[in-house]
C-alpha positions in Angstrom: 82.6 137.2 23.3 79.8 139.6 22.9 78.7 143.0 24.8 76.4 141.4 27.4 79.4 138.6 28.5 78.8 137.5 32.1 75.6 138.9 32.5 72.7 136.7 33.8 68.8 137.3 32.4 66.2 135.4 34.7 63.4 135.7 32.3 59.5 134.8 33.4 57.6 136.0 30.7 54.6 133.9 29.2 54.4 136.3 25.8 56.3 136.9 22.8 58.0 140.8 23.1 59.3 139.4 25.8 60.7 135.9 24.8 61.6 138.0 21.4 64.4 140.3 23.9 65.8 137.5 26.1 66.6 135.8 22.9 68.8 139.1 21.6 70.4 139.1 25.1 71.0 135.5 25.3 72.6 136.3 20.8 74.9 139.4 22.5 76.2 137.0 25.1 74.2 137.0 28.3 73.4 133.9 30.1 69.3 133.2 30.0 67.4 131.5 32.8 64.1 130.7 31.4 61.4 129.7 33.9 58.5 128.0 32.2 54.8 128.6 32.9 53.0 125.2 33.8 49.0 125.6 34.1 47.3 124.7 36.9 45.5 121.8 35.2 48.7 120.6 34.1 50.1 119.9 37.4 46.8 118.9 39.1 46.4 116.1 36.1 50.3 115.2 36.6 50.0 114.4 40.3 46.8 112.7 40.1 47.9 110.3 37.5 50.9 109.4 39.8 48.6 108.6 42.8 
């Protein structure tokens, strides 16, 4: 049971400072929503393959 017990990080970062602190939040206890970056081109080659 660590200090930050109960406590919810929604973290939408793209860089690494960032990424760096949700990861010492989510080592003191807190519970880490990560919400991934998908490029554009990504999705735009995903969907037209399924077509």
């Amino acid at each position: 049971m660590g200090p930050m017990e109960g406590i919810r990080v929604l973290d939408l970062s793209k860089y690494g400072p960032s990424r760096y602190c949700s990861m010492i939040l989510g080592d003191l206890g807190a519970e880490v929503i990560v919400v991934e970056y998908l490029p554009v081109e990504m999705v735009r080659a995903t969907l037209f393959n399924r077509l």
